[in-house]
C-alpha positions in Angstrom: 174.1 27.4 100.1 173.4 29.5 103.7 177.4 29.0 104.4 178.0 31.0 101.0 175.9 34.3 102.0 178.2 36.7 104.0 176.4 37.3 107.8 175.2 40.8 107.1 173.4 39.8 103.9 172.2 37.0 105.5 170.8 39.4 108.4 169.3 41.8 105.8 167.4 39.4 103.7 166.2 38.1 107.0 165.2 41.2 108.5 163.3 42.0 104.8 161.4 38.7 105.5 160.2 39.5 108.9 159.8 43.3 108.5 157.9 43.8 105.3 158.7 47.5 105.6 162.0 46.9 104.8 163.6 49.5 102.2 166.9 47.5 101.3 165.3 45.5 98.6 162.3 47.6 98.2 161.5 47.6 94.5 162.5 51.3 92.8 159.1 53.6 92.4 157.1 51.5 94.3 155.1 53.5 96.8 154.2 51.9 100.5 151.5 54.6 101.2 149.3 56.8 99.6 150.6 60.2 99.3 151.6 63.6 97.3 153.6 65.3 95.0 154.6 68.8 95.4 156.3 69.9 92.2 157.4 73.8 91.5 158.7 74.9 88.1 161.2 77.2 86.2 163.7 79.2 88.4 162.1 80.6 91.1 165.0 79.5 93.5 165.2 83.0 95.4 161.3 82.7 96.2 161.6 78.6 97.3 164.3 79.0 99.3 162.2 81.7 101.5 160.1 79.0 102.3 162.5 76.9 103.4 161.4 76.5 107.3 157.7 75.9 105.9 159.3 72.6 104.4 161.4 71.8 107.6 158.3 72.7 109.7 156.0 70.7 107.8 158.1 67.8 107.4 157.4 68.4 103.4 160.1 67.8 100.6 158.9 68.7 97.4 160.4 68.2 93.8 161.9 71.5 91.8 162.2 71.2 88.3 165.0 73.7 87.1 165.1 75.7 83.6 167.4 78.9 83.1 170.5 77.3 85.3 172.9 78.6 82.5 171.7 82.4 83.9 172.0 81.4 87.8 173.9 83.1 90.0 176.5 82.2 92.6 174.2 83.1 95.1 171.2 80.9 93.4 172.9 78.1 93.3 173.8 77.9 96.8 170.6 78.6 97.6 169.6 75.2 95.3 172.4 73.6 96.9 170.5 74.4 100.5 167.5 73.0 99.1 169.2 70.1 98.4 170.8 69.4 101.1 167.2 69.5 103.3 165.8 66.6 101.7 164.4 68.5 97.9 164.7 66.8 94.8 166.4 69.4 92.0 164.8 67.9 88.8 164.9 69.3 85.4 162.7 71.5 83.1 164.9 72.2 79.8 167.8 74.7 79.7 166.1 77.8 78.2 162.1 77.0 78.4 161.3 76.5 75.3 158.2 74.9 74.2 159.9 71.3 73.1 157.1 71.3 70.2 157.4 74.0 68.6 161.4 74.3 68.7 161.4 71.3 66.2 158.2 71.5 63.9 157.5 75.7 64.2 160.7 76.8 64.2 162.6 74.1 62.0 165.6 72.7 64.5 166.4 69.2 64.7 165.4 66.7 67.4 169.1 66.3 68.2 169.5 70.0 68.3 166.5 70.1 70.8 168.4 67.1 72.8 171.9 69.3 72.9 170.6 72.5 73.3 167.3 72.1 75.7 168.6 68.6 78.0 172.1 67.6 77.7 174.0 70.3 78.0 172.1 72.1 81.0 172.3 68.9 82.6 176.0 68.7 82.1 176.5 72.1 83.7 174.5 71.1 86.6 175.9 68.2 87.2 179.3 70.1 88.0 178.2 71.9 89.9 176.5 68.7 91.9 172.8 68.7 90.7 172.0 65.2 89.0 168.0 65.2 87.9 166.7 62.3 87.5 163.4 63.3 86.5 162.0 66.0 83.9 159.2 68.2 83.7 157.9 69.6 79.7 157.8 73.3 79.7 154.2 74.6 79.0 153.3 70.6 79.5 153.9 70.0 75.6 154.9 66.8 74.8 154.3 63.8 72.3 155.6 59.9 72.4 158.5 60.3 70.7 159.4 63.2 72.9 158.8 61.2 75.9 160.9 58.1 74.5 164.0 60.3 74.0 164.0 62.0 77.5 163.7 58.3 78.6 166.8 57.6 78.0 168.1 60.6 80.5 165.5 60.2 83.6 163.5 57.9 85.2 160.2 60.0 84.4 159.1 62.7 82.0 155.7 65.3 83.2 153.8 66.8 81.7 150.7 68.6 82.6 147.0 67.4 82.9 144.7 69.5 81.0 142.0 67.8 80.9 138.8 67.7 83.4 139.6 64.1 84.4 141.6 64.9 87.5 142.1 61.2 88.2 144.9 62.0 85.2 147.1 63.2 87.9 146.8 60.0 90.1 149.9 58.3 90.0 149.3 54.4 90.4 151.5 52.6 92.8 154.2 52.0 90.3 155.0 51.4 86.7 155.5 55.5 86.8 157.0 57.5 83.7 154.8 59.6 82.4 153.0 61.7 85.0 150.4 64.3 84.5 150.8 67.0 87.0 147.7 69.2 88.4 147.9 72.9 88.1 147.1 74.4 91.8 148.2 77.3 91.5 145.8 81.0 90.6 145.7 80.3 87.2 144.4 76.8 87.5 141.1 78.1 89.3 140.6 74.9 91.3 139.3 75.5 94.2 140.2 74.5 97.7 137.3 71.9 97.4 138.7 70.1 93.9 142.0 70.4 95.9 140.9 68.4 98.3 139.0 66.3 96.4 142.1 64.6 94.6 144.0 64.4 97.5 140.9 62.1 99.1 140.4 60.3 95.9 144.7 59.8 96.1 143.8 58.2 99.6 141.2 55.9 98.6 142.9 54.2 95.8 146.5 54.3 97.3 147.9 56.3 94.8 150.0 59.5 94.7 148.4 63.4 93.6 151.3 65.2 91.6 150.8 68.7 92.2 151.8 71.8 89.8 153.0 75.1 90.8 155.9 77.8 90.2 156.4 80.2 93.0 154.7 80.6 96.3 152.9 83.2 98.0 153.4 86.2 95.4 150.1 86.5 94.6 150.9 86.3 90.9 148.9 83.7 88.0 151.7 81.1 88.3 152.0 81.3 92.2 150.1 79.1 94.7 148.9 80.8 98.2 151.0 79.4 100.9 147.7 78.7 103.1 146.8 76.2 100.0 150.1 74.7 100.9 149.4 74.5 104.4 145.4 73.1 103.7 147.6 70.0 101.7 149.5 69.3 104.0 147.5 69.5 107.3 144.5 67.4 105.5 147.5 64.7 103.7 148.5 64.2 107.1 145.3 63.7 108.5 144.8 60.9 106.1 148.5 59.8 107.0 149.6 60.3 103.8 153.3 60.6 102.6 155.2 63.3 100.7 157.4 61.5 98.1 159.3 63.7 95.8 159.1 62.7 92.3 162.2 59.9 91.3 160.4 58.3 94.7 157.6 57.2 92.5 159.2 57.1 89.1 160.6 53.8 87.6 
């Protein structure tokens, strides 16, 4: 059977044997290491992108879910296209931001208008322009199962948002990943450093991955996180030697 396997597959699978680290045939969304999730929402782009040598610095790629591309401008999108390029993952977050629940059963549209107007076509600009999310975020974290089935269908994982005081709800397990609860850090959330922490040690301890919530950095407004959070994440997820994955890393 050996004299039927090309000698570079033969070499790979070999080298997979011997060196369980091996990514090759590493199974998809299955995380190695303990580590974190730094997700940012909506269309801040001008904001991220002025934290782009905090990323490079830190040796930190995060995952940006995108709403409001249809209003971007030239400029913005080569900004996104930067981020890109350094290692980012450009996810999506709807077209216009609506809240997914109440477009259908408040104000009366159909689920396959919610699929045309809010996913598919959004994701069909993007994708000429050479964005391809994998992996969606709920505006305002609304969401049910049938929601989540539908958006399946697109991306490898659907967030939403954890509201609840069980902060292990924004542990991702090792794999098996679709659903994800994100956990607010940013003013509004009032967590403090401590809780912070906290996750990110409980995250360490049971090998999983904390997904993290935020919109823009540093502006001191209710959606924005302070950048020396940021930099307490990172320097105490390093100190554990924990990983940054972006999100289709952990997602199915």
């Amino acid at each position: 059977m050996l004299t039927k396997i090309g000698p570079l597959l033969l070499l790979s699978i070999m080298i997979c044997i011997f060196f369980p680290g091996c990514k090759k045939f590493q199974k998809e969304g299955y995380m190695t290491h303990a580590g974190i999730a730094l997700t940012f929402d909506d269309d801040r782009v001008d904001n991220w992108y002025n934290y782009l040598e905090f990323f490079d610095t830190a040796q930190v790629k995060a995952t940006f879910y995108i709403c409001k591309y249809n209003r971007f401008t030239a400029d913005q999108k080569n900004k996104l296209a930067i981020l890109q390029q350094h290692g980012h993952e450009i996810a999506y977050h709807t077209t216009n931001h609506y809240n997914m629940m109440d477009y259908v059963y408040k104000y009366h549209h159909t689920t396959d208008e919610l699929m045309k107007n809010e996913v598919t076509d959004g994701l069909k600009m993007m994708n000429r322009d050479g964005f391809y999310p994998t992996t969606f975020a709920y505006p305002y974290g609304a969401h049910n199962a049938v929601y989540d089935k539908m958006l399946m269908r697109y991306f490898k994982s659907v967030r939403a948002l954890n509201g609840t005081n069980d902060l292990t709800k924004s542990l991702a397990p090792t794999e098996n990943n679709d659903l994800l609860f994100g956990l607010g850090i940013d003013k509004s959330s009032k967590r403090s450093d401590a809780v912070v922490a906290h996750v990110i040690k409980s995250a360490f301890e049971n090998n999983n991955c904390a997904v993290f919530v935020s919109h823009d950095i540093n502006t001191g407004g209710k959606l924005s996180v302070s950048l020396d959070r940021l930099q307490k994440i990172v320097a105490y997820s390093k100190e554990l030697g924990m990983k940054f994955y972006s999100v289709s890393e952990i997602s199915n």
